[in-house]
N, C-alpha and C positions, 0 to 999 in steps of 0.2 A: 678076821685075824686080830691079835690083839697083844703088845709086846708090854711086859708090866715089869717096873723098877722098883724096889723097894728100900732107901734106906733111913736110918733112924723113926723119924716118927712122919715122913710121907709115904705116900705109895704114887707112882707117878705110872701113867695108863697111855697106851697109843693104840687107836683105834685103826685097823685102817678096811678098807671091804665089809665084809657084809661083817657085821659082828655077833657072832652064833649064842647059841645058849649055852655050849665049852666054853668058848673065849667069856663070858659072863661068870661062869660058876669059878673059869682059873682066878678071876679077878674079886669074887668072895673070899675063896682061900685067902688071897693076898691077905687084903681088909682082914679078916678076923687075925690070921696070923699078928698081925701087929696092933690089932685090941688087946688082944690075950698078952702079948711081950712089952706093947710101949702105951700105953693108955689111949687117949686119944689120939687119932691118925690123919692127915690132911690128905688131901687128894686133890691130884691135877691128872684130868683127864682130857687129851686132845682128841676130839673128835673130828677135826677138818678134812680126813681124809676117808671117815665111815661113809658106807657107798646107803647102807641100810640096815634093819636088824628085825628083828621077827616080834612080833607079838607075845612070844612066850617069854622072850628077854624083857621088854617092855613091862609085863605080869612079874618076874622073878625081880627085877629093879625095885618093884613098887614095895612088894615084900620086902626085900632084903631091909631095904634102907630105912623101912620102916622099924624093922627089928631091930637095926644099931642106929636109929637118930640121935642116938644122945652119945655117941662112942665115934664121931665126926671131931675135929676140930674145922679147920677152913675145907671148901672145894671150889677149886677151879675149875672150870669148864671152858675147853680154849675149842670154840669154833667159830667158824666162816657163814655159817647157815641162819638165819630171822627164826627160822620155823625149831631150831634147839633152844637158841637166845630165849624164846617168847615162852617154851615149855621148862625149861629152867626155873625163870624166871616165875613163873606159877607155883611151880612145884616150892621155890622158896618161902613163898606163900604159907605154906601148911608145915614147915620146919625150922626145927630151930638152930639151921645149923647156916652158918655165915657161906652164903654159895653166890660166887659171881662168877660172870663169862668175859672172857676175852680173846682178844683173835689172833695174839702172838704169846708165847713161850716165856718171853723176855717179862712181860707185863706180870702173870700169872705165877710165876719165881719171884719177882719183885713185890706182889702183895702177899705172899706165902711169909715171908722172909720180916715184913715188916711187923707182922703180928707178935712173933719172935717165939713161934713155936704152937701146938695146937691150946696145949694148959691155957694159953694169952686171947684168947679168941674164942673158946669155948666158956670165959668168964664175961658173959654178956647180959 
């Protein structure tokens, strides 16, 4: 299941249960939708409560995100889990998009907010 916010220039994601290859694809639309309207788009996604997701999400992530790495400004990753933290943090590796994890809301809204926008963080 997957409950998705949208406004100005973030999109904000809550994951919770298994999170399917639907709840993936509604969360594309999001993303592009506000490529296409607002340029760059930040994203905070809370993971703390995903039970698990399939392989095929896993495969469509790697795509997707590869197709708009450059149409990112910041993303949050807010979980509880080493084993997201430690793949995150890899995958940041191979991107050029400003991607940190944290384990509360509060945190994750507070370094969105300091950047002062995606244009501000996307000039790196």
């Amino acid at each position: 299941m997957i409950d998705i916010l949208s406004d100005n220039q973030t999109v904000r994601a809550t994951v919770g249960g298994e999170l399917s290859l639907d709840d993936y694809h509604q969360l594309e639309e999001a993303l592009r939708h506000g490529f296409r309207f607002s340029g760059k788009i930040n994203l905070i996604i809370d993971l703390r409560d995903m039970l698990s997701y399939s392989i095929d999400v896993a495969w469509e992530d790697l795509h997707f995100t590869r197709a708009y790495n450059e149409d990112f400004g910041r993303i949050a990753i807010i979980t509880n889990s080493q084993w997201i933290t430690w793949s995150a943090l890899f995958f940041a590796l191979f991107s050029h998009n400003d991607i940190r994890v944290f384990e509360d809301n509060a945190s994750a809204e507070a370094w969105l907010q300091e950047a002062g926008g995606p244009a501000a963080s996307g000039a790196q």
